[in-house]
C-alpha positions as CSV (number, residue, x, y, z in Angstrom):
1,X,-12.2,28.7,-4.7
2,X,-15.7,29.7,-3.2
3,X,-16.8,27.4,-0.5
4,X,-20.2,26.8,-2.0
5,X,-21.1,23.4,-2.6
6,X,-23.3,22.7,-6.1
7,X,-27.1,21.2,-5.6
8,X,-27.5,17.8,-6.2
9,X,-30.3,15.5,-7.3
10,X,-31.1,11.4,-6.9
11,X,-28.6,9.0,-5.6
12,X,-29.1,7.3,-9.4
13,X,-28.4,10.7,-10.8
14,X,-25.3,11.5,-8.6
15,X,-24.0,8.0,-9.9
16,X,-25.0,8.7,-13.4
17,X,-22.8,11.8,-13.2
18,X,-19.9,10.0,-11.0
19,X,-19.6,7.0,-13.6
20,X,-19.2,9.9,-16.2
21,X,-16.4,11.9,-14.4
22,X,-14.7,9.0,-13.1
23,X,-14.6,6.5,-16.3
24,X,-10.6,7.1,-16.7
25,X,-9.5,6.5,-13.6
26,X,-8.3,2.6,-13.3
27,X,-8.2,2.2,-9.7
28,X,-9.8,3.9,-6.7
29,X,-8.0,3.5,-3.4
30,X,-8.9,4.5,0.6
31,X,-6.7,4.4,2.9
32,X,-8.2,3.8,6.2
33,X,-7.6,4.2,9.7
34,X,-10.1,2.9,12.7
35,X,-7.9,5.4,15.1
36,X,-6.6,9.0,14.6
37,X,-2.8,9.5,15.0
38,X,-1.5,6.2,13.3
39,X,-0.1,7.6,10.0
40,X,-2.9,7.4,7.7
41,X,-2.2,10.2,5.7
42,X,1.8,9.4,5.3
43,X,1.2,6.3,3.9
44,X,-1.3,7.7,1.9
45,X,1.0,10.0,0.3
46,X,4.3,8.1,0.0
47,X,2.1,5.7,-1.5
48,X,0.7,7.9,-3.6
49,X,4.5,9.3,-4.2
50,X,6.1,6.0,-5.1
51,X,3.3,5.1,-7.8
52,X,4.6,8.4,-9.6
53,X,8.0,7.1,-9.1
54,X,6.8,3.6,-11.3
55,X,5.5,6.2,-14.0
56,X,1.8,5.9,-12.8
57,X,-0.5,9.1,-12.9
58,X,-1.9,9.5,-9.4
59,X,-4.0,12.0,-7.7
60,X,-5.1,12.2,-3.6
61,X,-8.8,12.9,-2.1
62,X,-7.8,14.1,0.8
63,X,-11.2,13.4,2.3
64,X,-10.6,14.4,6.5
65,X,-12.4,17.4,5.0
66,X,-12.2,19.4,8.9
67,X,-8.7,18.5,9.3
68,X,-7.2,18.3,6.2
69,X,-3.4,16.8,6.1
70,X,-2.1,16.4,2.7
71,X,-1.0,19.9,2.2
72,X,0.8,20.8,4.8
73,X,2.9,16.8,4.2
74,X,3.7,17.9,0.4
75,X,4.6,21.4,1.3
76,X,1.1,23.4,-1.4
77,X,0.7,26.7,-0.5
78,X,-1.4,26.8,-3.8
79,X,-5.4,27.2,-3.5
80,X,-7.9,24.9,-5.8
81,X,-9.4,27.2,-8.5
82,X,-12.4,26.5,-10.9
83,X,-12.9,26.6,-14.2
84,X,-16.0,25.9,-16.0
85,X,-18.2,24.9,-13.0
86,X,-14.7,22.3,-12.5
87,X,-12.5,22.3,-9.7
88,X,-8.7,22.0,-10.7
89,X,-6.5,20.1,-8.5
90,X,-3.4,21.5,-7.3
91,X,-0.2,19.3,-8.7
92,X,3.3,18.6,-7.0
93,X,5.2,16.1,-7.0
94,X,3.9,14.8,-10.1
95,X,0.4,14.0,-8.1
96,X,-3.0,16.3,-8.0
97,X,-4.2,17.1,-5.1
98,X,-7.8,18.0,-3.8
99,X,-8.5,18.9,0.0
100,X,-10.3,21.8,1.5
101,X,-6.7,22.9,2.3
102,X,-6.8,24.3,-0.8
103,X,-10.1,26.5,0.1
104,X,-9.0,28.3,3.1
105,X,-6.5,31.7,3.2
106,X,-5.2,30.1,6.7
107,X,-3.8,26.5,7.2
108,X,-5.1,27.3,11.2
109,X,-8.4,27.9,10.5
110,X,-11.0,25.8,11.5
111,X,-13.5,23.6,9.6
112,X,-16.3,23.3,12.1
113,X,-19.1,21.3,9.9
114,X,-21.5,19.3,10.7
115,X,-21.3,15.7,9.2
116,X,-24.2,16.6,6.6
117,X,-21.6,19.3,5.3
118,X,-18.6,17.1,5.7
119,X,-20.6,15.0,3.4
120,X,-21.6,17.5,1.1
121,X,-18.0,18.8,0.6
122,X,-16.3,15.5,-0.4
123,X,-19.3,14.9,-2.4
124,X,-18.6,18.2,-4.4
125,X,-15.2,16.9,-4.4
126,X,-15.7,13.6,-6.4
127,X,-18.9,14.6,-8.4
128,X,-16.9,18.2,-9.5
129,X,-13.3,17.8,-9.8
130,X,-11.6,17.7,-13.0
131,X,-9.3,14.4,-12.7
132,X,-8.5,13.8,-15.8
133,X,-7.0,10.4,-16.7
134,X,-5.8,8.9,-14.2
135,X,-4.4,5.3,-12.9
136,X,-4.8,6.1,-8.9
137,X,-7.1,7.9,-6.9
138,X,-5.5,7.4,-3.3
139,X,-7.9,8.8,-1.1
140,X,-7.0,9.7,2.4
141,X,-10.1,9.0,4.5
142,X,-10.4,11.0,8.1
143,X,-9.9,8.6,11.1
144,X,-12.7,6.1,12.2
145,X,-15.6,5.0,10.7
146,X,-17.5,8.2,10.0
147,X,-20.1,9.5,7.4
148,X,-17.4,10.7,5.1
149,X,-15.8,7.0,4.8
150,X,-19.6,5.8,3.9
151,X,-20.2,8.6,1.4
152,X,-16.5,7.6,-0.1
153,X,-18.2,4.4,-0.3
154,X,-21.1,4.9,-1.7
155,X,-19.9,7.2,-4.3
156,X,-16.6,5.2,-5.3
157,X,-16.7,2.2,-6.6
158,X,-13.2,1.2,-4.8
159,X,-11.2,-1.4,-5.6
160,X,-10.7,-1.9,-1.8
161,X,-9.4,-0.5,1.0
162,X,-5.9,-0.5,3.3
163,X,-5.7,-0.5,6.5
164,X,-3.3,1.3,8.8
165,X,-2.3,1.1,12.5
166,X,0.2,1.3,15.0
167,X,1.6,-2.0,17.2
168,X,-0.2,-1.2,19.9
169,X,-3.3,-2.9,21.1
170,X,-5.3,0.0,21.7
171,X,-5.0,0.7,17.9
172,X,-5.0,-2.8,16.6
173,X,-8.7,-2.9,18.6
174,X,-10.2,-0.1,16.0
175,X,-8.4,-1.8,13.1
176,X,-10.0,-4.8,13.6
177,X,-13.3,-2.2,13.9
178,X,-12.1,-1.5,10.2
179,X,-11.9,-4.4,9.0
180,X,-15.4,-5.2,10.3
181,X,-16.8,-2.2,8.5
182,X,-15.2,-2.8,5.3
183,X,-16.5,-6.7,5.3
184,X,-19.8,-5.0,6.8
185,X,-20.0,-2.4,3.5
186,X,-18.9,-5.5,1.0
187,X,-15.5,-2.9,0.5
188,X,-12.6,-6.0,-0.6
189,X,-10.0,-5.3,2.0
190,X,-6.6,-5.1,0.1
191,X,-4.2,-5.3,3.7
192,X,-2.8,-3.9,6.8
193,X,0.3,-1.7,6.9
194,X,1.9,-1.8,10.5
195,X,3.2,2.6,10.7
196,X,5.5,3.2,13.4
197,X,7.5,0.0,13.7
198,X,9.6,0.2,16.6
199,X,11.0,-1.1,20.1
200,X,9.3,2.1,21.0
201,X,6.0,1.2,20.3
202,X,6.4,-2.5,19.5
203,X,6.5,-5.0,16.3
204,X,4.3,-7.3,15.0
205,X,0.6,-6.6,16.2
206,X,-0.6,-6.2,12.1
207,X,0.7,-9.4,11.1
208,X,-1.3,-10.9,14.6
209,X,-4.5,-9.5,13.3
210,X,-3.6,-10.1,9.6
211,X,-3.5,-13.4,10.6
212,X,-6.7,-13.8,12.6
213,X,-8.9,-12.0,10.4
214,X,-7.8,-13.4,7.2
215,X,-7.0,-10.5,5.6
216,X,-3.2,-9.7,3.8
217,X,-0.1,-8.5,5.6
218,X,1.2,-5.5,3.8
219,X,4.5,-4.7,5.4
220,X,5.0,-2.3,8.2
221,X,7.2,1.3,7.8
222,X,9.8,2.1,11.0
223,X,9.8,4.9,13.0
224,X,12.4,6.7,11.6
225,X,13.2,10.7,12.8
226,X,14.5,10.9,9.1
227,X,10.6,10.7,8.0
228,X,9.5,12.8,10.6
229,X,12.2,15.5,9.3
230,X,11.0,15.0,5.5
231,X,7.5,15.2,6.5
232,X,7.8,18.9,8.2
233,X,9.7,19.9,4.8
234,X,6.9,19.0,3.0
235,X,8.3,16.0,1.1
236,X,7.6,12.4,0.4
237,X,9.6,10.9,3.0
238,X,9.9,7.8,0.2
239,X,12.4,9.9,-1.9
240,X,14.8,9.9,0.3
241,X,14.4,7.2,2.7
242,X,16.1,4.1,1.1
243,X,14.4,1.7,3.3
244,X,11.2,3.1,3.2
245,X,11.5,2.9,-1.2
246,X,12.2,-0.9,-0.2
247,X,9.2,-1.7,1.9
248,X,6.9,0.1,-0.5
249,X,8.1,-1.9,-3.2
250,X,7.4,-5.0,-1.1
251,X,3.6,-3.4,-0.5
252,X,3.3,-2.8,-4.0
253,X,4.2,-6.4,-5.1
254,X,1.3,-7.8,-3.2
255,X,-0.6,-5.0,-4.1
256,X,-0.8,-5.8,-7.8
257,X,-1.3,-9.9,-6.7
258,X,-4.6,-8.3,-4.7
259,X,-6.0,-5.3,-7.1
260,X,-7.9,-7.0,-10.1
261,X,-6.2,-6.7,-13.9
């Protein structure tokens, strides 16, 4: 697929356009991260893997547009095509799959955009890609609180955000900066997975800030090598990692307390 990006008019008619593309899919999802390196984008997909597994039809954004994840973590060699003026997600795993990934010949090769591109790409993304019917749209946000989480915002209607981060204090700090923003952007904030669970880096800190800043306590995923190992095959850790399939169950139960019917 061409990297050109398709001209655009009003806010009111980008919506116009977006209600109309986006009218059968039930729930829209970000997962969010205020600091890079915390797992964002394996939760997002073994999330995304174990609503397939309940018989859900599910589809990622991956939306770190210059450093695009997904791909690699499911194992696509496959590039996005278009047909009619559409773009066609790439499907594995039961899932479609969007990310500029998908554009490029190399997975080395750089994205260097400025933010007005970045924001013009995921734009293109939402506004041109052929979903289909769908029940989740898990989209995997880049780290932060950049211009491509606001125009995820402003574009989605989400039915909330999760939050993800490490023990650590140095990452609790920005997911508390998350939080802030989501409250900050009226976004409802649906909980905070603790990634990484571990003597190694510690136990605990998401259910501390859960607590503080009144928000839900989602569950928290070990550090396990097995994950680590499924990951660099370019599968799901979830399918194969019983205790992993047990905590996301957990998440999912409070999930469907949180999301509206």
């Amino acid at each position: 697929m061409a990297t050109e990006t398709l001209p655009y008019g009003t806010i009111l008619e980008q919506k116009e356009r977006l209600l109309e593309r986006l009218r059968n899919i039930k729930y829209k999802v970000a997962i969010v991260s205020g600091k890079g390196g915390v797992g964002k984008t394996t939760i997002a997909v073994n999330l995304a893997s174990f609503l397939v597994s309940k018989g859900h039809k599910v589809a990622i954004l991956d939306a770190d547009i210059d450093c695009p994840d997904v791909h690699k973590m499911l194992g696509i060699n496959e590039k996005l095509e278009k047909e009619d003026g559409q773009i066609i997600p790439v499907e594995k795993f039961g899932m479609k799959i969007v990310s500029t990934a998908g554009i490029y010949e190399k997975e080395d090769q750089p994205i260097i955009w400025r933010g007005a591109m970045i924001t013009k790409m995921i734009s293109e993304f939402i506004l041109n890609t052929d979903w289909g019917e769908l029940d989740y749209l898990i989209v995997d946000t880049p780290p932060g609180i950049s211009d491509a989480i606001y125009t995820v915002i402003q574009l989605l209607d989400l039915d909330g955000i999760i939050i993800v981060t490490t023990p650590p204090e140095l990452s609790l700090v920005d997911a508390r900066k998350a939080i802030n923003m989501g409250r900050d952007l009226s976004v409802p904030i649906l909980g905070i997975i603790e990634n990484m669970s571990s003597e190694i880096f510690g136990k605990g800190g998401a259910e501390k800030v859960a607590k503080d800043m009144k928000v839900k306590f989602l569950g928290r995923i070990d550090l396990e090598k097995k994950i680590r190992e499924l990951t660099e095959e370019g599968k799901p850790a979830i399918l194969e990692v019983e205790g992993m399939q047990k905590e996301f169950e957990k998440i999912f139960k409070k999930l469907k307390f949180t999301m509206p019917a």
